[in-house]
N, C-alpha and C positions, 0 to 999 in steps of 0.2 A: 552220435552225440545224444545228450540229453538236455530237456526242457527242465531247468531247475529253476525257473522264476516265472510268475505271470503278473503283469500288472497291465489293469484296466483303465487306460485313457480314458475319459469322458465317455465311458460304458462299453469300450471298446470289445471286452471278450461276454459281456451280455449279447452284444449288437450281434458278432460274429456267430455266437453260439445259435440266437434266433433265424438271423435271415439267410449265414450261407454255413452250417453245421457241417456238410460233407467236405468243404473247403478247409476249415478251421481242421477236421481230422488230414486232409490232404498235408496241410505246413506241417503239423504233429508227426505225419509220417515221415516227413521230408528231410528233419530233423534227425528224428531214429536214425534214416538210412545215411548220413553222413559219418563218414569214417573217419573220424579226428585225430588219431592212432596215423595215419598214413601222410598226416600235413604237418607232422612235428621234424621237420626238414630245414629248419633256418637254422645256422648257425652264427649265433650274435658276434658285431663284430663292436658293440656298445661299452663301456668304458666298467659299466655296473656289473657287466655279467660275460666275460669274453668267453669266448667257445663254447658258451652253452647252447645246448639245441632245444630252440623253439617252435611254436606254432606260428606258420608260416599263413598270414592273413589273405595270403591270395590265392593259395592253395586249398584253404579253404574255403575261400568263395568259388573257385571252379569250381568244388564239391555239389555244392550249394545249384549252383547253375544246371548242372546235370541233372542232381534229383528234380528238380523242377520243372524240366523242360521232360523231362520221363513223364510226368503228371499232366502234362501239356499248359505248364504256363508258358507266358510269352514276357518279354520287354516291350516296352512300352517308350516311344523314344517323340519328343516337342521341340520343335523347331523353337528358336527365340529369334523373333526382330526385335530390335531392341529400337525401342521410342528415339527420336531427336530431338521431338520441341522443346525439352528442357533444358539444353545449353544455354549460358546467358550469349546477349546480342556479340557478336565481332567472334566468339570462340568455334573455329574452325576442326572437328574433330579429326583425327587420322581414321580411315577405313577401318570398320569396325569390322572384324573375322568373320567368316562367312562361316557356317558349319554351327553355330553355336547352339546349343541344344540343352533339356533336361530329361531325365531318364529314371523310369520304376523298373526296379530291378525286377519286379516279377508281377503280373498281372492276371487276373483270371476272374472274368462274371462280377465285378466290380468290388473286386479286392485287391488292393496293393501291397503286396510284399519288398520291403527294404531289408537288407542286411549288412550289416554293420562290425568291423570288426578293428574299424580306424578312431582316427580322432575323435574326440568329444564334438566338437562342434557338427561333426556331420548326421550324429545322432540326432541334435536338437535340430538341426535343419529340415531331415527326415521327415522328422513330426509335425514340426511347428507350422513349414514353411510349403515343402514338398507336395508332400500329402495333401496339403489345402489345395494347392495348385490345382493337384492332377483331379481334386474331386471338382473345382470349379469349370473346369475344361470336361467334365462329364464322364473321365474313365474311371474311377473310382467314391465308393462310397464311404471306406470303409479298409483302416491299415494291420497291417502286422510291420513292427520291428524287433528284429531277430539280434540279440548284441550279447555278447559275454559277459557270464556272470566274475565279479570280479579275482575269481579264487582259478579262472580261465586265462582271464586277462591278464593276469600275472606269469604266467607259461608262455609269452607274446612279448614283443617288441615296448620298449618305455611309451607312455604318452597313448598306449592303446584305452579307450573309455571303457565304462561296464556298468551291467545292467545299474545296481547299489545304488549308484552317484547319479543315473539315470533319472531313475526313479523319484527320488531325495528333490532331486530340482523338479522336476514335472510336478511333483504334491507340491511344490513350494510359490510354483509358475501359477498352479492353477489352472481352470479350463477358460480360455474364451470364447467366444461367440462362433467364431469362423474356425475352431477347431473339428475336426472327425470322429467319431470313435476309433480307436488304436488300442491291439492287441502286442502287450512289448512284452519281449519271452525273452528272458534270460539262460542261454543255454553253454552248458562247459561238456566237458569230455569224458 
């Protein structure tokens, strides 16, 4: 694959470049060695585009996983209790699931890597929400989101997000206080 977009969250590929440079070359590389050619294996069964064969988003995240774990990142996986006291009085809840968790997809010396090759909403989650978490809980400083630029996004399944639209809203959002620096890489094939 190729890195064909870079935009700079709240100083995000300044930050990256200063304090963990060998890291920032580690995602760069990580990226090159994904074989994108080898994940175009879906065959749509979508009303827009039947029989066509696509890029297969899970296929490519396995991808993804391996070169990473080749580099020795790791997952990063938090436990959620989840609070009571804000039930109003008399509301008796059912057993909340035990297991419930949040998870950075790839971690290393206080950098978060997310990748992204789904919905819109999980991208802004990612950033917004994620990321804050995990730097608040002490495992990161400091994000990369990895998401298709949208000329990739279109060789993918309907309703896939991309980097364009990303971006578009994050200028639009603005930084606030409790955000991270993030490195968002728009990468196709």
């Amino acid at each position: 694959m190729k890195i064909l977009g870079r935009y700079s969250f709240n100083g995000g590929l300044q930050a990256i470049r200063k304090r963990r440079p060998s890291l920032l070359s580690e995602v760069e590389a990580v990226v090159g060695n994904v074989r994108s050619e080898q994940c175009k294996s879906k065959t749509s069964r979508e009303k827009t585009m039947p029989g066509r064969v696509l890029y297969n988003p899970r296929a490519l995240n396995a991808c993804f996983v391996e070169e990473f774990a080749r580099q020795g990142w790791t997952k990063q996986k938090v436990s959620c209790e989840y609070p009571r006291e804000y039930y109003v009085e008399g509301y008796q809840p059912p057993a909340l699931s035990r297991g419930a968790f949040r998870e950075m997809d790839f971690l290393k010396n206080k950098v978060g890597v997310e990748v992204q090759f789904g919905k819109y909403a999980f991208m802004v989650y990612n950033v917004c929400a994620k990321m804050t978490i995990f730097h608040r809980l002490g495992f990161i400083d400091w994000g990369v989101e990895i998401v298709p630029v949208k000329e990739f996004a279109d060789e993918m399944s309907t309703g896939v997000s991309y980097f364009e639209q990303f971006v578009w809203d994050l200028e639009k959002r603005g930084v606030s206080d409790i955000d991270i620096p993030v490195l968002v890489l728009g990468v196709g094939a």
